[in-house]
C-alpha positions, -999 to 999 in steps of 0.1 A, spaced: 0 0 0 16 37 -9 28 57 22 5 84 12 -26 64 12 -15 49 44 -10 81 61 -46 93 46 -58 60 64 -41 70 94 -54 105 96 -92 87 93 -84 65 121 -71 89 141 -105 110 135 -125 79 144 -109 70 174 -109 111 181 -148 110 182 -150 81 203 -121 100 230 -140 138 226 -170 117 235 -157 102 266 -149 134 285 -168 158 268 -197 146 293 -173 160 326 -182 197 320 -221 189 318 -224 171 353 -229 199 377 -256 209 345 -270 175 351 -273 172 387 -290 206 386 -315 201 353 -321 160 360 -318 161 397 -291 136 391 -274 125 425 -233 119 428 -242 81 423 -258 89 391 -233 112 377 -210 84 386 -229 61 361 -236 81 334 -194 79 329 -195 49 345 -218 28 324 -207 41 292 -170 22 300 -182 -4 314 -203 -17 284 -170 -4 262 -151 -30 280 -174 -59 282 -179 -60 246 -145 -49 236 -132 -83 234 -164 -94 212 -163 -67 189 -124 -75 179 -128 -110 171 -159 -102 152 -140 -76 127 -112 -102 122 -137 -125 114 -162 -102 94 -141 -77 81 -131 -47 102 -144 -17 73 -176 -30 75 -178 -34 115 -162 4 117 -191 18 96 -218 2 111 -203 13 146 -205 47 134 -239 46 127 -249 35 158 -228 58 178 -242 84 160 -282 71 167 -273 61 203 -258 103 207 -293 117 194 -308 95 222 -288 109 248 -295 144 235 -330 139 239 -332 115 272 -356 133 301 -342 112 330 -314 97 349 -325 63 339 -329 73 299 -294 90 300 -273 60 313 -294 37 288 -285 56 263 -246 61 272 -248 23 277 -254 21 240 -232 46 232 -203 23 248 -215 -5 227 -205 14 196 -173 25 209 -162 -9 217 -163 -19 186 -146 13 171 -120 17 194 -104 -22 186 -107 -25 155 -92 9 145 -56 -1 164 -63 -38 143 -60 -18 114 -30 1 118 -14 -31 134 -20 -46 99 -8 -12 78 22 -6 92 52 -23 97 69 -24 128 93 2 115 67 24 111 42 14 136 56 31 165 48 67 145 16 53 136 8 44 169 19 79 187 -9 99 164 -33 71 174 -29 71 207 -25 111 209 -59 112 187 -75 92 215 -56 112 240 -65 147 228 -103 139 239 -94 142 275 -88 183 273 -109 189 238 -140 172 256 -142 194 285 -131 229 262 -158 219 238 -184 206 259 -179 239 280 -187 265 250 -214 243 235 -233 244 278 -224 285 273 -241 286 241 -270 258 242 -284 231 265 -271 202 279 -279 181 252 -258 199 227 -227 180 243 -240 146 225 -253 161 191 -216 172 184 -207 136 180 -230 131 153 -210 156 123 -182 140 138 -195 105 129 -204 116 94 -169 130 86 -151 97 98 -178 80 84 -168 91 48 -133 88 55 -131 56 66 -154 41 34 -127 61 10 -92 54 27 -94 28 47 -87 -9 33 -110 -40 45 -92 -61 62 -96 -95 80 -82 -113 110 -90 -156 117 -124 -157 99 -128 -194 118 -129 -182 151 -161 -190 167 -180 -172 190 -174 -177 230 -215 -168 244 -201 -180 280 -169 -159 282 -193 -133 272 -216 -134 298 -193 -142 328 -168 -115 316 -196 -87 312 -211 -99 350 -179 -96 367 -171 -65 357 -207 -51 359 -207 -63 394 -171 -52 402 -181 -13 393 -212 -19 412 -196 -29 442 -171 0 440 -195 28 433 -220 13 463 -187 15 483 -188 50 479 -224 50 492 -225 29 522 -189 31 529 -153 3 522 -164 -18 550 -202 -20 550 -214 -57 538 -231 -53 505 -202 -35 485 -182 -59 503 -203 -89 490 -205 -72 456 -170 -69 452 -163 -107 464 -188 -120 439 -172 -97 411 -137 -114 417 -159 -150 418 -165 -145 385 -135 -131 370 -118 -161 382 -145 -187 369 -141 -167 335 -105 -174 336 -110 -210 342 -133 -213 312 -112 -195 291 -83 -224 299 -108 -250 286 -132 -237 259 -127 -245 229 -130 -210 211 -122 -187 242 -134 -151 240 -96 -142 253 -67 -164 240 -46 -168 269 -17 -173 246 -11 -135 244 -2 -134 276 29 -157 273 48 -124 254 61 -101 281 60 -71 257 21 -77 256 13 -85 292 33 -53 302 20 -30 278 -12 -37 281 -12 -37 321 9 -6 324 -17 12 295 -44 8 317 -30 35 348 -27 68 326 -65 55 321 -75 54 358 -56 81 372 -70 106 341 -106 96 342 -106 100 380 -91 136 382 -118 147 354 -147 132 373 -133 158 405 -122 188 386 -151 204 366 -165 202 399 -140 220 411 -142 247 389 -178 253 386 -196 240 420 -170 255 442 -150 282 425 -177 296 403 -166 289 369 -189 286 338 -189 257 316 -165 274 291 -144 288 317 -138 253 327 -130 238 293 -104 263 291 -91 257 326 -84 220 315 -68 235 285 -33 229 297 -33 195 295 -32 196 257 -1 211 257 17 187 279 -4 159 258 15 169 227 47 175 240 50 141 259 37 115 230 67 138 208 93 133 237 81 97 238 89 93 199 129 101 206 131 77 231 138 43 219 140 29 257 99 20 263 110 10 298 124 44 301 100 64 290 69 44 305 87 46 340 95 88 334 60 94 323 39 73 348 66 92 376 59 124 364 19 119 367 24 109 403 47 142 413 18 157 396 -12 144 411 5 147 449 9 185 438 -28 186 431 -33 171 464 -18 199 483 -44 221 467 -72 232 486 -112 252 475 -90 286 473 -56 274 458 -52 298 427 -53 286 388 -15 287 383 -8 261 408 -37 240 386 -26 248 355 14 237 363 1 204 375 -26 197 352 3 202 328 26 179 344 -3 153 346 -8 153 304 29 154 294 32 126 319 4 107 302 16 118 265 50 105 279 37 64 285 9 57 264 26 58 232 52 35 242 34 10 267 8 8 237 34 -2 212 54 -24 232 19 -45 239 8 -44 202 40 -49 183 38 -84 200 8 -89 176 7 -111 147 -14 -93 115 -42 -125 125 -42 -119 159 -45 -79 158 -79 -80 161 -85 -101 192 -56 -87 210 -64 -52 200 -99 -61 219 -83 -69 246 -58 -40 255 -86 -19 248 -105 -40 272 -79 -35 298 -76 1 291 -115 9 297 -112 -10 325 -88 9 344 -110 41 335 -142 25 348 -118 15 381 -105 52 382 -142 67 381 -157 41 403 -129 41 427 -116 79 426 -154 90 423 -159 71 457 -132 82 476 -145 120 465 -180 111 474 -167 95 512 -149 125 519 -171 152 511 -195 128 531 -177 126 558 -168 160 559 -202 175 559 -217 146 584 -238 169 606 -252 188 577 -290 180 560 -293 147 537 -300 166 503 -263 192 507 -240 157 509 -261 142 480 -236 163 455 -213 194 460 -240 216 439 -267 208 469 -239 211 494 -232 249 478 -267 257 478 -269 249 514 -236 265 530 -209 272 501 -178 276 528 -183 239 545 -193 224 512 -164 239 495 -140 229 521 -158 193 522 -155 187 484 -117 201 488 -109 177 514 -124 146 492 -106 156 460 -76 154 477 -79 118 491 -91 112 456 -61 124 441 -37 110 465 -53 75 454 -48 81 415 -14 93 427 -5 60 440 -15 42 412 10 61 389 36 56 416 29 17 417 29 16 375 63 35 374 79 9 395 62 -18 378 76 1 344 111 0 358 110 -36 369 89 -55 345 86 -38 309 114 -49 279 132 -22 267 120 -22 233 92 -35 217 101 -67 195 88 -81 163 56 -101 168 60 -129 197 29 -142 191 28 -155 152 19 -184 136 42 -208 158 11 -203 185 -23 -225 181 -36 -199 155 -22 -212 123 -47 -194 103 -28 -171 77 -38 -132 77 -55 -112 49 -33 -80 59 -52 -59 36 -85 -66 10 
């Protein structure tokens, strides 16, 4: 394939998996909108992130083998369409209940964009070229994270809440068009059959996991149903990884795990995930409950972290050391994180913006690499299963980070405001309404134990960087001297 069509495929990836990131934070600016217009509590802003992840990472795994085995082109257009229907329906939705229906649909369409769009380029480019490819794919993804809250922001300024979702839907059309004109069909194992009871225990452990985790939140760590919840979630993770040993078409193929490159990558991919998803659940907040900001005003708070985005995924390009650069990137998102820690309801915006900073060029700084060093392990007929299931892993961690950073927020505003009325510790916006000084001090108090939790997890994936991760990613571990003899169509 020429290098120029292959770079106009990679630019309509890139826009495809862009939609599918704006989407996914543009959603943080509207809560405080939310809990006021839809009398939403902090439970159920909680889900309306929540959900839309968790049904992304259940049927991640799915969605992959189903594009090697279909045909990815087609699977990415239809996905389009329905992320497009499934955003009028959150536009329109009157409820709580409607909205998280809807974002759960939403998800299902992402899941099967955001796989088979890394399958693709796993099959375009070489491994001499992939790393490239990979850094604009990643930062596409990445670039939602500080776009979604700046655009989400002017369009709550200009229109109602709604608006946030009906921006997905030019966006759709656009990659739509792009991806039927420059991107090639290609196909994976086309044998591989389908795996319905991996499917269902999968999607119930990690329905119930979240579940227990949020509820935690709500009742508190040590009360017995969260604790009960979270028991049976593990249950059933384990029972799915006992069935995956002995089915005959497993959803996952446990083989992937035998390359180091892949096991590593995709673990340490998941932490930028749950420490980043986690600070933008507590920072709009932040800026519009407790210091006052308008929606716009907080888009352009969070603008910072663009810039340290871009210029970690490009520091991450000149360093050929993954280890290196994984371990520097996931360090530099702790430092960050403890230094939003030490902020309190009245800390000033420069203190924000130098550590919101330090927090994206941190990011920018691993994924890139952890993401290459997991998929250039890949063989072209396995890139769409094990696409599915870093992505799996990734969405993961960010429905961890919400569920468990949201939580920790929620206890300690809770705790902080425990002799005030019911309705002001239901959600900092109440809490405002009621007595802004002790709700803003109570909501300062629980983002900082949030952030001191996402801090540790970027501590704990630095030294796991340092010890575990190769130094460069290899040529593909995983070929056809595995179970998977099936030859790959690379391109159609």
């Amino acid at each position: 394939m020429a290098s120029s069509r292959k770079r106009w495929a990679l630019a309509a990836l890139a826009l495809t998996t862009l939609t599918v990131g704006l989407d996914g934070t543009v959603l943080s600016v509207a809560l405080p909108t939310l809990a006021a217009d839809l009398g939403a509590t902090t439970s159920d802003l909680q889900w309306f992130t929540t959900v839309y992840l968790l049904v992304l990472a259940a049927a991640l795994l799915p969605a992959g083998m189903l594009g090697d085995r279909f045909g990815r082109k087609r699977l990415l257009l239809m996905a389009l369409g329905l992320f497009g229907a499934a955003s009028v329906c959150c536009a329109y939705a009157t409820s709580s209940g409607q909205l998280v229906l809807a974002r759960a649909v939403l998800g299902l369409g992402a899941a099967v964009l955001m796989p088979l769009t890394s399958a693709v380029l796993t099959v375009l480019f070489e491994a001499g070229e992939r790393a490239r490819a990979l850094s604009v794919w990643v930062t596409a993804s990445a670039l939602g994270i500080p776009l979604g809250p700046l655009v989400g922001g002017w369009l709550l300024d200009n229109f109602w809440w709604g608006s946030v979702f009906l921006i997905n839907v030019p966006m759709v059309l656009l990659a739509g068009i792009a991806v039927a004109l420059l991107v090639p069909e290609s196909h994976g194992d086309r044998t591989r059959r389908f795996d319905p009871v991996g499917v269902l225990l999968s999607a119930a452990g990690l329905v119930t996991l979240t579940y227990g985790i949020i509820d935690a939140g709500e009742r508190g760590w040590t009360a017995a149903r969260p604790l009960t919840l979270v028991a049976a979630a593990v249950t059933l993770l384990v029972v799915f990884a006992a069935w995956q040993r002995r089915a005959a078409a497993p959803l996952v193929d446990l083989a992937l795990f035998s390359s180091r490159g892949f096991t590593w990558g995709a673990i340490l991919a998941m932490v930028p995930n749950i420490a980043m998803f986690g600070l933008l659940f507590s920072l709009p907040q932040l800026f519009q409950a407790v210091q006052g900001a308008d929606a716009l005003g907080t888009g352009l708070r969070l603008l910072p972290v663009i810039g340290g985005l871009m210029a970690g995924a490009r520091v991450a390009g000149r360093i050929p050391n993954a280890r290196r650069a994984v371990t520097a990137g996931l360090a530099v998102m702790a430092v960050a994180l403890l230094a939003g820690a030490a902020a309190d309801a009245h800390t000033g915006y420069g203190w924000i913006a130098a550590w919101i900073t330090a927090a994206g060029f941190g990011m920018g700084l691993a994924m890139p690499p952890a993401m290459n060093a997991a998929l250039g392990a890949l063989s072209p007929e396995r890139s769409g299963v094990g696409s599915g299931l870093i992505q799996a892993m990734r969405q993961v961690g960010g429905a961890v980070g919400v569920a468990v950073l949201g939580a920790e927020l929620n206890d300690g505003y809770r705790s902080a405001l425990s002799g005030a009325p019911a309705a002001a510790r239901e959600s900092v916006s109440a809490g405002v309404a009621w007595a802004k000084g002790p709700a803003q001090d109570a909501f300062a108090q629980g983002m900082t134990r949030s952030l001191l939790v996402a801090a540790g997890f970027a501590a704990a994936g630095a030294v796991l960087a340092a010890v575990a991760l190769p130094r460069v990613p290899k040529t593909p571990e995983l070929a056809e001297s595995q179970h998977d003899h099936i030859p790959a169509e690379r391109v159609a």
